[in-house]
LUMKE-541291 format. One line per field, with one value per residue (C-alpha): residue number from 1; x, z, y. Coordinates in pm, 1 decimal. Example, Ala and Ser with C-alpha at 12.3 -4.5 7.8 and 13.67 -1.06 7.14 Angstrom:
num 1|2
east 1230.0|1367.0
up 780.0|714.0
north -450.0|-106.0
END
This chain:
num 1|2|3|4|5|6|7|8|9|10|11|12|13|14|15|16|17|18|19|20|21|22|23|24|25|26|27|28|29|30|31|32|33|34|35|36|37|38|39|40|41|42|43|44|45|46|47|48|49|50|51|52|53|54|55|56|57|58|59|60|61|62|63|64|65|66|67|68|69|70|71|72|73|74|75|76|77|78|79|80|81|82|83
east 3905.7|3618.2|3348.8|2995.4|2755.3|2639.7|2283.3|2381.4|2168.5|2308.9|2300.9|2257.1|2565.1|2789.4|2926.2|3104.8|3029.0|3141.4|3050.0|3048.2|2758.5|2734.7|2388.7|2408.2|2094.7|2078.3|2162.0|2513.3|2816.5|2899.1|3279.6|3144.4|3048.2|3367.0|3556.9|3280.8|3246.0|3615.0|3606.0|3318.0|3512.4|3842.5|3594.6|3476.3|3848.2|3915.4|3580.9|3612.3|3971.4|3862.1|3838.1|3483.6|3497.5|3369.6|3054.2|2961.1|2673.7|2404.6|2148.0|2302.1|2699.0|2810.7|3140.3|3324.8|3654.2|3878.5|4126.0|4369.6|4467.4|4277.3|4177.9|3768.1|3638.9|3264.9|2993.2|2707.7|2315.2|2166.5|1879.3|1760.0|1354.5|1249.6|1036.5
up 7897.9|8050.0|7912.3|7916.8|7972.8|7667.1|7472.8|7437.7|7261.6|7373.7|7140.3|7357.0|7236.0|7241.0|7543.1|7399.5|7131.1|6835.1|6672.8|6683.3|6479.3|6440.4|6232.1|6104.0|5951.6|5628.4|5545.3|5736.1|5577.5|5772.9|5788.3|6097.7|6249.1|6223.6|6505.1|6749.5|6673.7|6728.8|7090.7|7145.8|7001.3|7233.3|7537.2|7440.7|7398.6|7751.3|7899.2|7747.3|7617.8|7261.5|6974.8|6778.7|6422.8|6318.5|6122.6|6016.1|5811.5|5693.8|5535.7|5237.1|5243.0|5493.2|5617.0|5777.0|5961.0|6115.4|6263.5|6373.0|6036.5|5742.6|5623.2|5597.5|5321.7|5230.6|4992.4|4883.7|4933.9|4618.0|4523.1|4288.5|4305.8|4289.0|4033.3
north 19447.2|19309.6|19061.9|19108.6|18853.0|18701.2|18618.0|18260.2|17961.9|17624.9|17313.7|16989.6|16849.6|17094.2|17315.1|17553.4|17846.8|17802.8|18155.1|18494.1|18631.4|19017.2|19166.2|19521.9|19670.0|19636.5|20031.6|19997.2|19836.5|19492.9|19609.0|19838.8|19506.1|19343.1|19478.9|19440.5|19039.1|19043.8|19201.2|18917.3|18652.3|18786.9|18729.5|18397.9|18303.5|18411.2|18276.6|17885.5|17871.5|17801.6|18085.1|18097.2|18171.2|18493.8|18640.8|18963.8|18990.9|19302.5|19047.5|19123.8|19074.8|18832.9|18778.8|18427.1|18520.8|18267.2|18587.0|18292.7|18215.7|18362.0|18684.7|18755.3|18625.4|18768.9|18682.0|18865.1|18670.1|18602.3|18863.9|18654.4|18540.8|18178.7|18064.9
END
């Protein structure tokens, strides 16, 4: 597999990434996202020799993986309006 080059924003402090963030529209189901952040996150391992933690998100649902050690665990955005 080979990486592609990568819209990166860099902190000032840190030199490495430290996530993978994946956006869907918000019509799609963010599950179709999850397999494309982990491809990214496989390239980022191999690029900088750390592994990013993992977010898949459709505005709506969003989803924090660690695929290391824990399964995905997603919560939905609240819909609610402020007062």
């Amino acid at each position: 597999m080979s990486c592609i080059t990568f819209a990166t924003g860099w902190s000032a402090l840190i030199s490495l990434p430290l996530a993978v963030i994946e956006a869907k529209k918000t019509t799609a189901d963010p599950q179709v996202g999850r397999q494309q952040a982990k491809l990214y996150a496989d390239c980022l391992k191999q690029m900088y020799g750390r592994r990013p933690i993992i977010f898949y998100t459709n505005g709506y649902q969003t989803w924090i993986w660690d695929d290391t050690a824990y399964p995905p665990a997603g919560w939905p955005v609240s819909t609610r309006k402020k007062n």
